[in-house]
KOLMAR-315273 format. One line per field, with one value per residue (C-alpha): x, y, z; residue in three letters. Coordinates in Angstrom, 2 decimals. Layout:
xx <- c(X:...)
yy <- c(Y:...)
zz <- c(Z:...)
res <- c(ALA:...)
//
This chain:
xx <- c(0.00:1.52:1.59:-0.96:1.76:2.87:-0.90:-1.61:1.48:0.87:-2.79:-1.50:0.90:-1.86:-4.13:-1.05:-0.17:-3.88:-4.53:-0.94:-1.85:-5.52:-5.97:-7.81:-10.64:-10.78:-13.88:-14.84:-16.12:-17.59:-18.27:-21.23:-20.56:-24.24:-26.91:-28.57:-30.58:-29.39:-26.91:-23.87:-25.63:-26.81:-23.08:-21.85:-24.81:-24.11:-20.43:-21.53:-24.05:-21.92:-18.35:-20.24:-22.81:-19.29:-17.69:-15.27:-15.34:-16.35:-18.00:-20.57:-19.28:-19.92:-21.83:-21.19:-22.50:-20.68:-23.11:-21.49:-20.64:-21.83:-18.46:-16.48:-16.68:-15.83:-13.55:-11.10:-11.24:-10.17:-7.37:-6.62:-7.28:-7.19:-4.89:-3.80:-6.93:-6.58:-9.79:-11.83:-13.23:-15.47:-18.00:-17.72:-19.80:-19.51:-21.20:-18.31:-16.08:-17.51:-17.39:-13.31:-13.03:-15.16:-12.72:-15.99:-13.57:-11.24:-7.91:-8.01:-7.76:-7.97:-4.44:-4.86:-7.11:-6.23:-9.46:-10.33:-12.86:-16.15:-18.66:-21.58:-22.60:-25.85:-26.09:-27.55:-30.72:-32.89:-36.70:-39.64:-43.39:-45.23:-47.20:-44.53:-43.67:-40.22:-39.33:-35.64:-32.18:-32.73:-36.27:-34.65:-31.74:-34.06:-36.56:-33.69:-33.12:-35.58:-36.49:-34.49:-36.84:-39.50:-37.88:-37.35:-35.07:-35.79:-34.05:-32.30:-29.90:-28.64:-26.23:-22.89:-24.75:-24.88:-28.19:-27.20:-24.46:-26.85:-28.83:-26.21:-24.20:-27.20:-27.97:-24.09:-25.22:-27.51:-25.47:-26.69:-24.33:-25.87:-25.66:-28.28:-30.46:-34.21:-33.47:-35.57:-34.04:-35.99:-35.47:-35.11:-35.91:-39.63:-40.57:-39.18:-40.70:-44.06:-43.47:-42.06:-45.57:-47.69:-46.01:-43.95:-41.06:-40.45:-37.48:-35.96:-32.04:-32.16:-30.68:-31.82:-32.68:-34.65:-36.54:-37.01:-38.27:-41.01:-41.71:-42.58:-44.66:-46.78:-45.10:-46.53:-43.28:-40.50:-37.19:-35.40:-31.82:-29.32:-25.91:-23.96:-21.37:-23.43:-26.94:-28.22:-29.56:-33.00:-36.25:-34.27:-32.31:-34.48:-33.78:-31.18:-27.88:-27.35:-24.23:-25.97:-28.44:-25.21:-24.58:-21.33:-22.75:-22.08:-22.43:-21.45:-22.57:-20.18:-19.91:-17.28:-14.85:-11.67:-9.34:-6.88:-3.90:-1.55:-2.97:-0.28:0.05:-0.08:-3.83:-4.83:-4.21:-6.24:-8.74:-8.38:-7.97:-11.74:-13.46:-12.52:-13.67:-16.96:-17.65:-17.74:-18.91:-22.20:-25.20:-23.56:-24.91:-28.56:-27.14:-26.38:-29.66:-31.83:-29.98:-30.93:-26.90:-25.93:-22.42:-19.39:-16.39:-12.81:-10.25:-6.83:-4.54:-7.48:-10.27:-7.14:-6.66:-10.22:-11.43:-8.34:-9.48:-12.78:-12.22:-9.86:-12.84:-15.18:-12.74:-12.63:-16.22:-17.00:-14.19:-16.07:-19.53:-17.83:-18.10:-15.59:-12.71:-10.50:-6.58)
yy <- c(0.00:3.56:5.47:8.44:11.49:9.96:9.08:13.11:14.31:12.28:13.52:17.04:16.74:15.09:17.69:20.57:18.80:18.28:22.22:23.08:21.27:22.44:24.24:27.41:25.00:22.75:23.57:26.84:29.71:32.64:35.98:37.75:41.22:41.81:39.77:37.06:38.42:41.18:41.74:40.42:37.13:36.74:37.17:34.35:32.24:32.37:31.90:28.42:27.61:27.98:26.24:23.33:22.61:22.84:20.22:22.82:22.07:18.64:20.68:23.01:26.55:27.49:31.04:33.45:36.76:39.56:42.72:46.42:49.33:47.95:45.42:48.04:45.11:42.51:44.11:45.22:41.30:39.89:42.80:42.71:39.45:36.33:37.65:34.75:31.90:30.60:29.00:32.02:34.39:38.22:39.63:43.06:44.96:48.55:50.11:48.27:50.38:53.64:53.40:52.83:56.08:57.78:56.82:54.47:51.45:53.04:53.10:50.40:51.09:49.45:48.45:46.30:43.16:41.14:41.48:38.03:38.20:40.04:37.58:39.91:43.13:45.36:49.05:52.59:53.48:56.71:55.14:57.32:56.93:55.39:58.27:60.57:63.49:62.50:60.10:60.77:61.74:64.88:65.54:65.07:67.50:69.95:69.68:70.07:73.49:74.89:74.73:72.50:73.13:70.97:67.92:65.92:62.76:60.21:56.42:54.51:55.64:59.84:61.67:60.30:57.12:54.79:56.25:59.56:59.40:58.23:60.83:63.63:62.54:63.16:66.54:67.49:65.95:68.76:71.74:71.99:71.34:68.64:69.56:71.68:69.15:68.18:65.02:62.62:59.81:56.50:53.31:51.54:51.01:49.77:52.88:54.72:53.21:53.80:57.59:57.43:56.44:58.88:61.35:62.18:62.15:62.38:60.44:57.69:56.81:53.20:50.07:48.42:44.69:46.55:48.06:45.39:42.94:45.49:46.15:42.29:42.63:45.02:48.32:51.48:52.55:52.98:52.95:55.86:55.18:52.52:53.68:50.45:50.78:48.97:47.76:45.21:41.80:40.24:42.33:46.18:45.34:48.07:50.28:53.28:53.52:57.29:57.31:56.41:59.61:61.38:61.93:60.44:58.57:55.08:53.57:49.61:47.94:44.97:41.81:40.15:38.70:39.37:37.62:38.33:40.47:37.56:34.81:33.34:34.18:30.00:30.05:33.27:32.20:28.87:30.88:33.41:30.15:28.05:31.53:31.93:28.38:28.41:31.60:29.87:26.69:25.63:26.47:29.79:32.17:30.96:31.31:34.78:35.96:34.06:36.44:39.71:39.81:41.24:39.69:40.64:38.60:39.45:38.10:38.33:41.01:42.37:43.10:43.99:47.03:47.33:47.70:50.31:52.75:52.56:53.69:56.52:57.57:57.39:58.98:61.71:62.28:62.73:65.56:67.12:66.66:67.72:64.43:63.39:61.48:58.50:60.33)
zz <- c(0.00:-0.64:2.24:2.31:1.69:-1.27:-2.78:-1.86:-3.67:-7.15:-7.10:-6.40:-9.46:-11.66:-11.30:-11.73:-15.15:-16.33:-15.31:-16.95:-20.43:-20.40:-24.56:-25.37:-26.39:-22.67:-20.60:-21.86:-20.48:-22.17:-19.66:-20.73:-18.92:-17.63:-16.21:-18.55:-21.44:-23.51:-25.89:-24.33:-23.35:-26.83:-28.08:-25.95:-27.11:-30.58:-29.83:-27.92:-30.52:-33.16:-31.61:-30.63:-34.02:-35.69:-33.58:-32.47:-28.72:-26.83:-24.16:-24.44:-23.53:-19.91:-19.93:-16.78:-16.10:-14.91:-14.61:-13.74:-15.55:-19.12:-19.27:-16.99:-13.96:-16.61:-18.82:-14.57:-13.75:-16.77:-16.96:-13.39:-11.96:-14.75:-17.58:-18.53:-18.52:-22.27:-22.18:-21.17:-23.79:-22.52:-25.22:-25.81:-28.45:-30.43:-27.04:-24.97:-27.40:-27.08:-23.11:-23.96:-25.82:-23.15:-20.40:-18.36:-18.15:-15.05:-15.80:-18.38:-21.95:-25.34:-25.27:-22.10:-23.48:-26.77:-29.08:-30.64:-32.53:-34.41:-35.25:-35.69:-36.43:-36.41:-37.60:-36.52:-38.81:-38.80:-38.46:-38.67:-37.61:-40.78:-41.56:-40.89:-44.20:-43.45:-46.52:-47.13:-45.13:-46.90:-45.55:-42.19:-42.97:-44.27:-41.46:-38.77:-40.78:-41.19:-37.60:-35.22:-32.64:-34.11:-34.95:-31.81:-31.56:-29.51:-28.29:-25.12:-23.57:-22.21:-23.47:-24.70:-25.35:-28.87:-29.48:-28.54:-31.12:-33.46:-33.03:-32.76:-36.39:-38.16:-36.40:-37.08:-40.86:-41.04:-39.44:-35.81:-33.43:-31.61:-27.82:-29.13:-30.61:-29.27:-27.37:-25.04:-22.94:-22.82:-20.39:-23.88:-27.60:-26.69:-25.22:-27.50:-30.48:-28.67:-28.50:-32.50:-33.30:-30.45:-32.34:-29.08:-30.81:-34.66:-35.02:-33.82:-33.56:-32.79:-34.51:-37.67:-36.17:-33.64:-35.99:-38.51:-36.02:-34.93:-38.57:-38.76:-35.18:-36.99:-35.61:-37.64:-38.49:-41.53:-41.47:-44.10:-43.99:-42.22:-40.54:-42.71:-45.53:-47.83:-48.31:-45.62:-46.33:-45.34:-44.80:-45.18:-48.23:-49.78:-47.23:-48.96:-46.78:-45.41:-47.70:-51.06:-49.86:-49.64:-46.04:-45.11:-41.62:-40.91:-37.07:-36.69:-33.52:-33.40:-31.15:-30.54:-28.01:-26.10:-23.98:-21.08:-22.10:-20.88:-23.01:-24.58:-28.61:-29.14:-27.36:-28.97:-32.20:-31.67:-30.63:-33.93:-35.89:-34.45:-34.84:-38.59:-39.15:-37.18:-39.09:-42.73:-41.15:-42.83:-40.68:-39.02:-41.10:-39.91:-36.16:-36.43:-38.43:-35.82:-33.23:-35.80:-36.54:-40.39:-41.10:-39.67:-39.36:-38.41:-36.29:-34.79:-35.73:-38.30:-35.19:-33.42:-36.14:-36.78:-32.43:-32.14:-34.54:-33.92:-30.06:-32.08:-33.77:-31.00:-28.73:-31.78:-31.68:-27.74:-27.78:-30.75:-28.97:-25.57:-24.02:-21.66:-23.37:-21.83:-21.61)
res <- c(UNK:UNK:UNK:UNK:UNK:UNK:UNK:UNK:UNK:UNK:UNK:UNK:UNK:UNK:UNK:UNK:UNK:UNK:UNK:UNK:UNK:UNK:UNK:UNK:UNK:UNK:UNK:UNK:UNK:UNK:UNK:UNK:UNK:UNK:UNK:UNK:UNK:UNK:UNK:UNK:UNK:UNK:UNK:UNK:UNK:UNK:UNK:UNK:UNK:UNK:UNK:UNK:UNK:UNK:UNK:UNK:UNK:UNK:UNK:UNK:UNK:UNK:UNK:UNK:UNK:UNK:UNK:UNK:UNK:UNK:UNK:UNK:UNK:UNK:UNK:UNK:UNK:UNK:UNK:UNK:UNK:UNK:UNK:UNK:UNK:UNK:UNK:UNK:UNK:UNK:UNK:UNK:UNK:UNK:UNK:UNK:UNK:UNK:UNK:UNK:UNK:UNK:UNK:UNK:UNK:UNK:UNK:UNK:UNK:UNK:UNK:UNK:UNK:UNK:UNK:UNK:UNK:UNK:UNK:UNK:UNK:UNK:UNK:UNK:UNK:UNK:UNK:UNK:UNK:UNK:UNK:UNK:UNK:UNK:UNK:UNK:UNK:UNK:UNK:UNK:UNK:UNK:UNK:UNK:UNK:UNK:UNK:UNK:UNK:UNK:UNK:UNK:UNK:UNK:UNK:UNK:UNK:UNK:UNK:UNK:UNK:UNK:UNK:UNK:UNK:UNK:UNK:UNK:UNK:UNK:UNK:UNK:UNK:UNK:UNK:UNK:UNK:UNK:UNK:UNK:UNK:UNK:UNK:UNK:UNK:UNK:UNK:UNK:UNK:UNK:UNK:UNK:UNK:UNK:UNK:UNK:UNK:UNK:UNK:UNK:UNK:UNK:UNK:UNK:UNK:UNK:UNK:UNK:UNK:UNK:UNK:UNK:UNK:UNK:UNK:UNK:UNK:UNK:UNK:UNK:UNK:UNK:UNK:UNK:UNK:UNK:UNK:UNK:UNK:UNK:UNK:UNK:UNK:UNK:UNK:UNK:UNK:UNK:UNK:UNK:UNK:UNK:UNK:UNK:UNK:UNK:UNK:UNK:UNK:UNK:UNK:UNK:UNK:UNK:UNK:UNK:UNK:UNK:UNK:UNK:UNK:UNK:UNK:UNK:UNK:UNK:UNK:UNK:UNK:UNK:UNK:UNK:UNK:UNK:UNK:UNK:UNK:UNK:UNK:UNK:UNK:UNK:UNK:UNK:UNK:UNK:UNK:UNK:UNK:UNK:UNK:UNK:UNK:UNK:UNK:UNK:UNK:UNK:UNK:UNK:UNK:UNK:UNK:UNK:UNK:UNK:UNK:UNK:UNK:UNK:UNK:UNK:UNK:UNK:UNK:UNK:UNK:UNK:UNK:UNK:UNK:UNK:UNK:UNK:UNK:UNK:UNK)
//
């Protein structure tokens, strides 16, 4: 029989090698910086859907929730207190981003995590009531000046926030500087949509999926111009882009992923590697429309570029607007 001490120390160095040779892809865990429901959980459920209907992991991802700050509280930890966990991924989306640029992370910056992935992406659009004379960007613009006082925006969120900015683009689209805008604050989208068709409000600054999943619940309203690069697919592909109206506004809302600034570059680029995959795997393209996503896919070193100048543009427009700006 071996004696007790020597039993002890062979299970103690079993479990030290097992931890030590545990991959990126063993037991995962995806943080979803808020409680469950939302944005962020939705990010790390399309992220487990998709790893494991690809036969990517042998596990299903473990999701955990981390509310505080909109991914400040997350975004400290993984910085501060697990670095280094390879198996661990945080989802972060454009909002995550804009909080960056606006200094509402702490001391942390963009520099301090190592962005993984974008596997998603939904866009700013201008949506009006359906019997509203607004029909064009340039209806807005001319609306805004010929009286600024009488056009009132409306969406989630105070000032400084993603609908804020929305909101405050176009106005600067149109020449008013847009501290001085016409702006009301709601709890959310919902409530805001309901004042877009009380006439309450006369436009609304929210996100396309938003409003194209209302359109389909029978919402009386109409969307005049998405915040994307280019056209977007499904039930707004006839919906004009504000740049082919010729107002030079675009707004991405992005999700992604991060992980700990001291992964190693082996495990991030595992990581990098499954995420490329799983996004051309068969089937993912369904995942991320059933969670009102519009593609977006880049990882590694290109989200890397991509995330940094974003925040530089961000951080560029809450100086212009007067916001407060991360140093």
């Amino acid at each position: 029989m071996k004696p007790i001490r020597s039993t002890l120390f062979a299970a103690a160095f079993a479990l030290a090698a097992s931890t030590a040779s545990a991959g990126a892809l063993d037991k995962t865990e995806c943080i979803a910086p808020a409680k469950p429901g939302g944005g962020f959980d939705l990010t790390c459920r399309l992220a487990q859907s998709g790893l494991m209907e690809g036969k990517f992991v042998s596990d299903p991802m473990r999701i955990t929730y981390m509310p505080g700050g909109i991914g400040a509280v997350a975004y400290n930890a993984i910085v501060a207190q697990r670095p280094g966990e390879p198996n661990t991924i945080v989802a972060f989306s454009g909002g995550s981003l804009l909080n960056l640029a606006q200094g509402k992370f702490g001391r942390y910056h963009e520099n301090d995590v190592r962005w993984l992935a974008g596997v998603g992406a939904d866009y700013g659009a201008i949506v009006v009531a359906a019997n509203s004379p607004l029909q064009t960007m340039a209806d807005v613009v001319a609306a805004i000046k010929a009286d600024p006082t009488k056009v009132v925006f409306g969406a989630g969120g105070t000032v400084g926030s993603q609908d804020w900015m929305k909101a405050a683009i176009t106005a600067r689209a149109a020449g008013l500087n847009p501290r001085s805008m016409r702006f009301v604050a709601f709890e959310g989208g919902g409530e805001a949509l309901t004042a877009l068709q009380g006439g309450h409000v006369h436009i609304y600054s929210g996100d396309a999926s938003e409003a194209s999943e209302q359109i389909k619940a029978g919402a009386k309203i109409r969307v005049i111009a998405v915040m994307a690069d280019k056209r977007l697919e499904g039930g707004l592909a006839g919906v004009p882009t504000a740049k082919e109206q010729g107002f030079d506004i675009e707004w991405p809302i992005i999700r992604g992923f991060y992980v700990g600034p001291k992964v190693s570059d082996a495990d991030y680029k595992v990581w990098a590697d499954t995420f490329g995959k799983m996004m051309t795997a068969p089937g993912f393209a369904r995942l991320r429309a059933d969670r009102g996503l519009f593609p977006f896919a880049k990882t590694g070193a290109e989200l890397d570029a991509y995330v940094k100048s974003q925040v530089a543009m961000y951080r560029k427009l809450a100086a212009e607007f007067g916001l407060n700006v991360a140093n």
